[in-house]
C-alpha positions as CSV (number, residue, x, y, z in Angstrom):
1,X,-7.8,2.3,-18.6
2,X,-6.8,3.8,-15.2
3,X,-6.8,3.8,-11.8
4,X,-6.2,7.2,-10.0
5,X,-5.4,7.0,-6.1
6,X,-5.7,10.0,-4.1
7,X,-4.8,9.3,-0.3
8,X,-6.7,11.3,2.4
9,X,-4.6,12.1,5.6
10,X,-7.9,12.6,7.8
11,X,-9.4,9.5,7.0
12,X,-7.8,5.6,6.7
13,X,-9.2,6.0,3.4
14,X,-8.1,5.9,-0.9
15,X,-10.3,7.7,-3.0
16,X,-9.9,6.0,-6.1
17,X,-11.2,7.2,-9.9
18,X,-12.0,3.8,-12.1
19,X,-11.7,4.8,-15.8
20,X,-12.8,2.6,-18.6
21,X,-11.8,4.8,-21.9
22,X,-13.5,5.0,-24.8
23,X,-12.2,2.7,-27.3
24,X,-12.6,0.1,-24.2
25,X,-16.0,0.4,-23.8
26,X,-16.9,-0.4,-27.4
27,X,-19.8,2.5,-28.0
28,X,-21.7,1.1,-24.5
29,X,-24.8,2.3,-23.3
30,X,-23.6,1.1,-19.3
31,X,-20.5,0.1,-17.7
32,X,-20.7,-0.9,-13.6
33,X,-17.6,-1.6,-11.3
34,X,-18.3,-5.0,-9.8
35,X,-16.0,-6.3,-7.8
36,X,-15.4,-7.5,-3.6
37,X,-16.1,-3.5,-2.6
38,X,-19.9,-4.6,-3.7
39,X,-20.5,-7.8,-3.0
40,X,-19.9,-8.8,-6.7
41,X,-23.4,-7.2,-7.2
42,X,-23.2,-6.7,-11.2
43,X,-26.0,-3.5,-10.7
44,X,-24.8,-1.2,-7.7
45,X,-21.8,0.7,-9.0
46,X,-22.8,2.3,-12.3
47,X,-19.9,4.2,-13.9
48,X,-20.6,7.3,-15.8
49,X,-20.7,8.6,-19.4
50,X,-18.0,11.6,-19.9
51,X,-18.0,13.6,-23.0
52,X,-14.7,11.8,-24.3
53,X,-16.9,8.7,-24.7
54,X,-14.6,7.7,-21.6
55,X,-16.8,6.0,-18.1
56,X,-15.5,6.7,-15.0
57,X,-16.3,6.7,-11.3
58,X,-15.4,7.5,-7.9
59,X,-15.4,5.8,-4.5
60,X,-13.4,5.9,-1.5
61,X,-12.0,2.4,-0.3
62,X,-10.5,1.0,2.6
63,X,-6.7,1.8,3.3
64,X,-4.1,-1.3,3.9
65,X,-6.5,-3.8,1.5
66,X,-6.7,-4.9,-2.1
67,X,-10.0,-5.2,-3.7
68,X,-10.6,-7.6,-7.0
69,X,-12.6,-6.1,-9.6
70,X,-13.9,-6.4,-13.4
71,X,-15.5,-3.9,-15.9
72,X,-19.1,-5.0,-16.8
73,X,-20.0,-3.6,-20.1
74,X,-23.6,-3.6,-21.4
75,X,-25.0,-6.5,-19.2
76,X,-22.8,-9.2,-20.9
77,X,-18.7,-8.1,-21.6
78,X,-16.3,-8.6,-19.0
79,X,-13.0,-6.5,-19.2
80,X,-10.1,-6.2,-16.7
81,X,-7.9,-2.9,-16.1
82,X,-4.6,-3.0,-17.8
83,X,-3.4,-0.7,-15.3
84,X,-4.1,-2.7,-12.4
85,X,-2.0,-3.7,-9.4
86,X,-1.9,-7.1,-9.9
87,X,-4.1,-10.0,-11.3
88,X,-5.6,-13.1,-9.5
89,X,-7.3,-16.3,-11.3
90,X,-10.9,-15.3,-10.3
91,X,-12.8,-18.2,-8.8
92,X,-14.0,-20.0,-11.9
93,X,-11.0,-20.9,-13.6
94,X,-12.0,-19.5,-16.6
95,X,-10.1,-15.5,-16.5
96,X,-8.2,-13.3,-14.1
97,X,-9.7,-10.5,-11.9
98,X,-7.6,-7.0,-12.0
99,X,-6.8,-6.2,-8.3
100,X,-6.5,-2.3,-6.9
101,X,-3.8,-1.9,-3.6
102,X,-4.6,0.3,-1.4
């Protein structure tokens, strides 16, 4: 997995590149970003099929913040980034939630 931050100087904006690699994503048919960016909302952020079997995706976010995310593969896996910032006990006790600084 990785996170690729690319800073713009005429915005107070990160565009960041989310990739979940191949042997990750375990042969999936869809992979979304959820995370605070989105509300949590397990639909809105699709990531997309490369040719190296790899998803990725896109997005600018907020400068001066950190976000919490997860991986949601095929409706019903949860994975974190192992290239993340940091991690924080997400709200249920049960697992962590990778965090991106921007």
């Amino acid at each position: 997995m990785s996170i690729k931050k690319q800073y713009l100087k005429t915005k107070p904006e990160c565009k960041v590149t989310f990739t979940l690699p191949k042997n990750m994503s375990r042969s999936a048919g869809s992979v979304y970003l959820v995370g605070e960016f989105n509300g949590w909302d397990a639909s809105s952020h699709p990531m997309k099929l490369q040719k190296d079997g790899s998803f990725n995706l896109t997005m600018n976010l907020e400068k001066g913040r950190e976000y919490q995310f997860r991986y949601l593969i095929d409706g019903s896996t949860w994975e974190n980034d192992d290239r993340a910032d940091k991690y924080v006990r997400g709200p249920f006790g049960d697992s962590d939630n990778s965090v991106v600084v921007i």
